[in-house]
C-alpha positions in Angstrom: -39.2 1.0 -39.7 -40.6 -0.9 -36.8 -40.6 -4.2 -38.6 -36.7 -4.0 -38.9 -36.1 -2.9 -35.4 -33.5 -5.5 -34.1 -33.8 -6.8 -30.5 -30.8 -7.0 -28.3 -32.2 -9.3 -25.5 -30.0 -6.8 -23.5 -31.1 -4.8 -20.0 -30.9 -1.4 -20.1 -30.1 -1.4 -16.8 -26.3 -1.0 -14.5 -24.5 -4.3 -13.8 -25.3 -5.7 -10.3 -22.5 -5.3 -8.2 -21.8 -8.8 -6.7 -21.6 -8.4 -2.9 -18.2 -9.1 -1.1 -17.9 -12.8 0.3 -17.4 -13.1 4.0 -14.1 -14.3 3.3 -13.4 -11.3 1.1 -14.6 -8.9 3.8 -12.6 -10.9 6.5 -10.0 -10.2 4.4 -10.4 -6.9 4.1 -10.3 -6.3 7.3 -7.7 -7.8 8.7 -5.8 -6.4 5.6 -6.6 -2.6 6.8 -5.8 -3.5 10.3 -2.3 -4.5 9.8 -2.0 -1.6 6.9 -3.8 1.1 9.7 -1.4 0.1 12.6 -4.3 -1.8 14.9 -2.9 -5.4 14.7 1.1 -3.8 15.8 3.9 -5.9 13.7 5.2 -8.5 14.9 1.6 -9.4 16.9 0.6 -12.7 17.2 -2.3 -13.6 15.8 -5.3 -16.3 17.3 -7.6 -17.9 14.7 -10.0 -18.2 17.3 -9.4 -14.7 18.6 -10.3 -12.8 15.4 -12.9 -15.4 14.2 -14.4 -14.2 17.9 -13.6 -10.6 17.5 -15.0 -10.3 13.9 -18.1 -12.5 14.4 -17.8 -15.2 12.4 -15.9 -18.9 12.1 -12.3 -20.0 11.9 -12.9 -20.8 8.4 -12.9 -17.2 6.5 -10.2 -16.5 8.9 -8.1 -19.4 7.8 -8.5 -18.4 4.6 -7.7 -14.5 4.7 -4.3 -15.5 6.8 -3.6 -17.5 4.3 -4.1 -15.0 1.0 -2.8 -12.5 4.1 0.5 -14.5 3.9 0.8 -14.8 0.4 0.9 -11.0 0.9 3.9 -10.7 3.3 1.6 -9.2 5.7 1.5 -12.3 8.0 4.1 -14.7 9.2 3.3 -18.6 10.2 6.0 -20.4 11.8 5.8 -24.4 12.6 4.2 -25.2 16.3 3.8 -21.4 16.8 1.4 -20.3 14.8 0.4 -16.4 13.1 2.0 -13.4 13.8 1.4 -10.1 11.7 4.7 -9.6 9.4 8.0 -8.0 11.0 11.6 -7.3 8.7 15.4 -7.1 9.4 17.5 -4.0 8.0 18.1 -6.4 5.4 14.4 -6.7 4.1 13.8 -3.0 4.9 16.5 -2.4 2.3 15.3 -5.0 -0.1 12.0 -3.2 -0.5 13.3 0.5 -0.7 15.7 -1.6 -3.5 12.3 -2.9 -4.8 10.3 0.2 -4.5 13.0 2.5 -6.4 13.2 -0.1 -9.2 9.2 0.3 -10.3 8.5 3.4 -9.0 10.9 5.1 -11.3 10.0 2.9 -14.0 6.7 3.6 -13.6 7.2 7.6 -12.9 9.0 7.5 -16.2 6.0 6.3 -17.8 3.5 8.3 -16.5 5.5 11.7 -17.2 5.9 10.3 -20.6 2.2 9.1 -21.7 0.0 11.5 -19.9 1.3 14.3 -17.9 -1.7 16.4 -17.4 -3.9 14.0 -16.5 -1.3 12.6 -14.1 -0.6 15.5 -12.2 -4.2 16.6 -11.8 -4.8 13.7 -10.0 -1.5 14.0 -7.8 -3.0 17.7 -7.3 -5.9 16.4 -6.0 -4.3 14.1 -3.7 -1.7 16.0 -1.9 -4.3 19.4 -1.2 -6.5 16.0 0.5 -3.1 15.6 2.2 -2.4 18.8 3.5 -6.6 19.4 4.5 -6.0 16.0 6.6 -2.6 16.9 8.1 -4.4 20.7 9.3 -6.6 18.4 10.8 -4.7 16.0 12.4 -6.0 13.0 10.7 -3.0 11.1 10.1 -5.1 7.7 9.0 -6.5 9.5 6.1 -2.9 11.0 5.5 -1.5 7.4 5.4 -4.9 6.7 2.9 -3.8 9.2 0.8 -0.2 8.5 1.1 -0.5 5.4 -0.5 -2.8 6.6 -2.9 -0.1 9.2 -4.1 2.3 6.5 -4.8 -0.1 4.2 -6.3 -0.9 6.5 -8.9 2.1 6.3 -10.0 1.4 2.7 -11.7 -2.4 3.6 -12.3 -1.2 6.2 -15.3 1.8 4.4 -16.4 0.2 2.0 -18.4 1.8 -1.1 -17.8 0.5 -4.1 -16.4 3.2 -5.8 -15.4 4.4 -2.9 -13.1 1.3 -2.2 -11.5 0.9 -6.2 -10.7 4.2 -6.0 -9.4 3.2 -3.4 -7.1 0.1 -4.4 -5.8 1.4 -7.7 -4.4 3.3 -5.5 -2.1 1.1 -2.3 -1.6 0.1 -4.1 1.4 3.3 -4.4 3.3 4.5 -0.9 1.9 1.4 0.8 3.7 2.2 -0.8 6.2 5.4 0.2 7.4 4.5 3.9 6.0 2.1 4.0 9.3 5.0 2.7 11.1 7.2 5.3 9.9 4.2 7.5 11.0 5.1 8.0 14.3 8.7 10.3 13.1 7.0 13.6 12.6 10.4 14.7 11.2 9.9 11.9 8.8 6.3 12.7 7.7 7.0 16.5 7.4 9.9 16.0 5.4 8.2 13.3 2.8 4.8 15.6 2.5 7.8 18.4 1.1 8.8 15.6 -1.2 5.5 14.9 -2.1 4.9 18.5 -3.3 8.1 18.8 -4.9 7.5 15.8 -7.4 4.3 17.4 -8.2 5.7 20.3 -9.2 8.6 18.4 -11.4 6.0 16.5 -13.0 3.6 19.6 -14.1 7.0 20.6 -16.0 7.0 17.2 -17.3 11.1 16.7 -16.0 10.7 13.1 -15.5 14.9 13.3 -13.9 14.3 16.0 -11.8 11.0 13.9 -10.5 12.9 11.0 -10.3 15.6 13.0 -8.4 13.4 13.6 -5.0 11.7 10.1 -5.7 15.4 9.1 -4.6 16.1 11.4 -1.9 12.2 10.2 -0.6 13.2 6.5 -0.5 16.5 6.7 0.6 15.5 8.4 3.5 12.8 5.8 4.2 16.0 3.6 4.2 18.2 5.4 6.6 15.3 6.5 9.0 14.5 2.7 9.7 18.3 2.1 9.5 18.7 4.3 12.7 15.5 3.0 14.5 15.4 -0.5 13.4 15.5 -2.4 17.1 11.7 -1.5 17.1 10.9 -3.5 14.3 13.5 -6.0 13.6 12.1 -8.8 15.2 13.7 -11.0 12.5 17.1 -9.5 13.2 16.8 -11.5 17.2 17.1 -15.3 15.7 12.9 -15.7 14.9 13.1 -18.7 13.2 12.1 -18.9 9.5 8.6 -18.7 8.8 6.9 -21.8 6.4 
C-alpha cells in the first residue's frame, strides 16, 4: 500500500567519481614516466624543470617526489637534490629475493581459491601480450606485463600480500622496461608467461611455481651480467636521506 511505502532519502543515481587532485595527477605522471622508461634511471630530477614541463607549481611536484620516494622510485641525496631511483647487484637480488617470496605465496593462493577464474583472466592477458608483441608495441607489452604478475595478488585473497606488493609494483615495472631492451630476455619470459598459464589451467600450483623460479632467477642473472648500466649505486653514490 502506498501509505506504508518507506522512503530511503537515497539517489537512484551512480556515485560521482571524485576527480583526481593536481597532486594526484602530477603524481601519476611522473610515476608512469619512470615506470615507461622516459625519466632514464639514475636521471636527475629539477623541481622547477618538471613543475615547467608539466604546467603547474613546484608545490604538487614537491609533493609527488616525495610520495615518489616513499616508493623507491626516486632518490634525494643532501646538497644534490632528486634523481629517479638506480640499484646495486645487491638490491637487484634483494627484490628478485622479495619478488619470489610473495609471488609464490600468492600463486599458491590463487591456484588454490579460484583457478578458473584466475586463469581466464591470465588468458586474457597474455593473447593482449602476444597481439601487442605482433605489433611491436612493447609499452603496452610492459602494461600488460605487469598486469600479468599483478594478478597474481588480485585472486589470492590476501591483503597483506597484495599491500606488500603494491608498495613496490612501481620499481618492479620499472626495471621490467629496463630489462626491455634484451630481446632474448623478453622472448624467453613471454615463453614463461605461457607456460604458467598452462600449469595453472591444470591447477599444479608446483609445477607453476617451478617456471615462476626459472622466470625470476633469470631476471637475476640477466642483470647480474649487465649490471654496469644500472648500478649507479655500486660507484660510491652516497646514501640517499
Amino acid at each position: 500500500m502506498a501509505g506504508n511505502t518507506k522512503i530511503s532519502g537515497r539517489l537512484p543515481v551512480a556515485r560521482i567519481k571524485r576527480p583526481k587532485s593536481l597532486a594526484e595527477t602530477v603524481l601519476h605522471q611522473l610515476r608512469q614516466s619512470i615506470v615507461h622508461g622516459d625519466l632514464a634511471l639514475g636521471q636527475p630530477l629539477s623541481e622547477r624543470q618538471l613543475a615547467d614541463d608539466l604546467g603547474v607549481s613546484k608545490t604538487p611536484v614537491r609533493e609527488a617526489l616525495a610520495q615518489l620516494r616513499a616508493e623507491g622510485l626516486v632518490l634525494i641525496y643532501p646538497q644534490r637534490g632528486a634523481f629517479v631511483f638506480t640499484l646495486s647487484a645487491r638490491e637487484v637480488h634483494q627484490i628478485c629475493e622479495f619478488r619470489s617470496a610473495v609471488e609464490t605465496a600468492a600463486l599458491r593462493l590463487a591456484i588454490a581459491r579460484g583457478p578458473d577464474g584466475f586463469a581466464a583472466e591470465l588468458e586474457d592477458i597474455v593473447r593482449g601480450m602476444a597481439t601487442a608483441q605482433r605489433r611491436g608495441d612493447q609499452r603496452l607489452y610492459l602494461s600488460l606485463d605487469t598486469r600479468y604478475h599483478a594478478a597474481f595478488f588480485e585472486h589470492c585473497g590476501n591483503s597483506y600480500l597484495r599491500d606488500s606488493y603494491e608498495r613496490y609494483v612501481g620499481k618492479i615495472a620499472a626495471l621490467r622496461t629496463h630489462l626491455a631492451g634484451k630481446p632474448l630476455h623478453t622472448k624467453l619470459s613471454f615463453q614463461e608467461h605461457r607456460q604458467m598459464l598452462d600449469t595453472i589451467r591444470r591447477g599444479d600450483a608446483d609445477a607453476t611455481i617451478a617456471v615462476l623460479d626459472i622466470h625470476i632467477g633469470r631476471t637475476r642473472e640477466t642483470y647480474s651480467n649487465g649490471i654496469e648500466d644500472i648500478a649507479a649505486a655500486d660507484k660510491g653514490i652516497p646514501e640517499a636521506s
